[in-house]
C-alpha positions in Angstrom: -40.8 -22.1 33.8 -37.7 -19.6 33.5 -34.2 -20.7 33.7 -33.5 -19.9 37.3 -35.7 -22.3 38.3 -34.0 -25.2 36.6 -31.1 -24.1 38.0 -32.4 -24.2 41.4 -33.9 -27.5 40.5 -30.1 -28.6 39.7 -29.2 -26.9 43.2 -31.8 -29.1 45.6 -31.2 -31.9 43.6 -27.4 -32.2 44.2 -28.3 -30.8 48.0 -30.4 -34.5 48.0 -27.5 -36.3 46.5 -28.9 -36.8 43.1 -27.1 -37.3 40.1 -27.6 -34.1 38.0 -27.3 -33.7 34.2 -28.9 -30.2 32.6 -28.8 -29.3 29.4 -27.2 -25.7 28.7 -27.4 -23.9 25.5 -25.2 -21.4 26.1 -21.7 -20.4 28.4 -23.6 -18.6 30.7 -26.4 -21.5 31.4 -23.1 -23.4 31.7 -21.5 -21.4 34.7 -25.3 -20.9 36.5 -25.5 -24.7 36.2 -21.9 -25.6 37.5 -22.7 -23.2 40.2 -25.7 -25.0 41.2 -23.0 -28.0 41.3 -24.1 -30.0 38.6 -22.3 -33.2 38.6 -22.7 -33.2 34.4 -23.2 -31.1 31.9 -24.5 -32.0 28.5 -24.1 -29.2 25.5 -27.7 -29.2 23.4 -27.8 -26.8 20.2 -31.6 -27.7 20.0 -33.6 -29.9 18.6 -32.0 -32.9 15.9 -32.0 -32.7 12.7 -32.7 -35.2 10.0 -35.0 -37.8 9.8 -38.5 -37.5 8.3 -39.7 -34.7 10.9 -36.3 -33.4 12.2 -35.5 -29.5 12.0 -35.5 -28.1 9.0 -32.8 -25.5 9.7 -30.2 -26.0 12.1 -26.4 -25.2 12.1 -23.7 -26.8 10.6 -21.3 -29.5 12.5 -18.4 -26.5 12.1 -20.6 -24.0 14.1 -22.0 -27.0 16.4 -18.4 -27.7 17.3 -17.5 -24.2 17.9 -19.9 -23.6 20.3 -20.0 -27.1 21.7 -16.1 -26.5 22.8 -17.0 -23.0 24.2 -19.5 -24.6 26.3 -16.9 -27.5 27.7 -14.1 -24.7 28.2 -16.4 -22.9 29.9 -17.6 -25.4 32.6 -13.9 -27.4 32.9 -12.7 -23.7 33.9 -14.9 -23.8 36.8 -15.2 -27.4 37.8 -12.1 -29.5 37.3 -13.2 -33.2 36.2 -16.6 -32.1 35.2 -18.3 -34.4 32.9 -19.1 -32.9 29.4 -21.3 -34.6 27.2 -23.1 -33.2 23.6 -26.7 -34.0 22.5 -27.8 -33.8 19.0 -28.5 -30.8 16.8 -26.8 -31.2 14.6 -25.3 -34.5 15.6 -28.1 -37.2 14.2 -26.2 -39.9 12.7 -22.8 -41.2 14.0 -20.6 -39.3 10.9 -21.7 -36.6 12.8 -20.6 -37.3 15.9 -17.4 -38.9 14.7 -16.7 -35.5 13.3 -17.8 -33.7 16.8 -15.6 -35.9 18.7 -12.3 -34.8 16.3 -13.0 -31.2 16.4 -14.1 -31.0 20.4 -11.5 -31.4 23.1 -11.9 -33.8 26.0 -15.5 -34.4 25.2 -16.9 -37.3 27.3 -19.4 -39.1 25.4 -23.0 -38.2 23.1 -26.2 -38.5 24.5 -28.7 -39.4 22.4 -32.7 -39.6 22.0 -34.2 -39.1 18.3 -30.6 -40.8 16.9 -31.2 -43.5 18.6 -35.1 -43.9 18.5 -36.8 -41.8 16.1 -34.1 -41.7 13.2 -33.6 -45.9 13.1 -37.2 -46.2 13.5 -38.5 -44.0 10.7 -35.7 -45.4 8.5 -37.0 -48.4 9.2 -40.8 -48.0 8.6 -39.9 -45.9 5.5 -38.0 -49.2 3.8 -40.7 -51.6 4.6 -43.8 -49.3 3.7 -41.7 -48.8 0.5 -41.1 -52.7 0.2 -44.8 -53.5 0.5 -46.1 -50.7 -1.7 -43.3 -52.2 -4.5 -44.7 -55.9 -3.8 -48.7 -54.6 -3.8 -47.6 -53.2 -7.1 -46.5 -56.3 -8.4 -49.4 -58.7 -6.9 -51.5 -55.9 -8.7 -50.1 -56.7 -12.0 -50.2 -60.6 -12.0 -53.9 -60.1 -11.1 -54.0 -57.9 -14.3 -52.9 -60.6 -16.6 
């Protein structure tokens, strides 16, 4: 599916009186989007980083922040009071954000996914396979003697 017709998705959808919240990538998805009259707008660089099968290459939280900004000064210059949220890439843990929120102006809020459920999750099965392989170990070498 091309662009346009997420943005006329965007379009019906706030026709119908639905909340509306696309992703843009880029200043001009921003201004198609805030023409269709979305209600929010939420800046993604792409997909997150970190985390045992995050991307592998992504940009840094300087570069995130640059264009992040462009994005939100883009779509406040055409909607007054628009809601602007970031998503991810590279924002994966919440040092990142912190350091998003202090270089972005009037951003809203993060919205999340893998930092909230794949990230805790993998950290989380990574400690207790760890844990049992170090007590199998152990069991292994009582059984020895």
């Amino acid at each position: 599916m091309d662009y346009d017709k997420e943005v006329e998705a965007i379009r019906i959808a706030h026709e119908e009186s639905m909340l509306t919240i696309p992703y843009v990538f880029n200043e001009e998805i921003t201004e198609a989007m805030i023409k269709a009259e979305a209600d929010i707008i939420v800046t993604h660089r792409g997909p997150t980083a970190k985390g045992v099968i995050g991307a592998r290459t992504t940009m840094s939280l300087k570069e995130a922040a640059k264009r992040c900004q462009a994005i939100a000064d883009t779509a406040r210059s055409l909607k007054h009071g628009i809601i602007v949220l970031v998503r991810e890439e590279p924002i994966a843990e919440l040092n990142d954000f912190k350091y998003i929120s202090e270089h972005i102006r009037d951003i809203h809020d993060f919205l999340g996914a893998s930092t909230f459920e794949k990230i805790p999750i993998e950290k989380a099965i990574s400690e207790t396979v760890k844990s049992i392989q170090e007590f199998t170990f152990k069991v292994i070498i009582l059984l020895r003697n």
